[in-house]
C-alpha atoms as one frame of an Amber mdcrd trajectory, in Angstrom:
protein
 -10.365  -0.568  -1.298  -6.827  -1.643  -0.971  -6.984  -3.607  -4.580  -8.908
  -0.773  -6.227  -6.180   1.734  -5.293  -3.104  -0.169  -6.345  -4.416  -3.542
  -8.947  -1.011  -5.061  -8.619  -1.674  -5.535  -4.989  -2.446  -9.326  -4.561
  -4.738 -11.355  -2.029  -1.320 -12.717  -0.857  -0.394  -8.880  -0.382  -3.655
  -8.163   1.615  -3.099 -11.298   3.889   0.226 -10.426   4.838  -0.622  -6.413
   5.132  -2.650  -7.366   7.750  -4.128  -4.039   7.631  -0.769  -2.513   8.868
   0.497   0.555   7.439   4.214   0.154   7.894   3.583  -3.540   5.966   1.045
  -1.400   3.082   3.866   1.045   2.961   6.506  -1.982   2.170   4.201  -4.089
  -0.451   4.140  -0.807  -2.220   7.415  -0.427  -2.381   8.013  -4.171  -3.316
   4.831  -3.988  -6.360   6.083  -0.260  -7.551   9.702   0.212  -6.397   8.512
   3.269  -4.731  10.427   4.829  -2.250   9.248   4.725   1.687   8.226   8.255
   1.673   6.699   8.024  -0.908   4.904   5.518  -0.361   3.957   6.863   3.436
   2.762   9.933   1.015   0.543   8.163  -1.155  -0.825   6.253   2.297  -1.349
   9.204   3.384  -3.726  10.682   0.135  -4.938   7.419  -0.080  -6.430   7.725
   3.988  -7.534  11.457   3.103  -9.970  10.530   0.576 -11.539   7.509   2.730
């Protein structure tokens, strides 16, 4: 669900995410120069809908 969220996340992403959330939060800032908060935001809307 990860890839269908955010396409520019790779398989190489997904490995080394590890299903973390601190390490989701920092590909996501690496793949869309977001900010951390933002990013922990968009987790966060991401989880809500699941």
């Amino acid at each position: 669900r990860v890839k269908e969220t955010w396409g520019d996340i790779t398989d190489s992403d997904i490995e080394k995410i590890e299903g973390k959330r601190d390490r989701l939060a920092g590909v996501l800032q690496e793949r869309y120069g977001k900010e951390k908060e933002a990013a922990e935001k968009e987790i966060d809307q991401w989880l809500s809908r699941l």
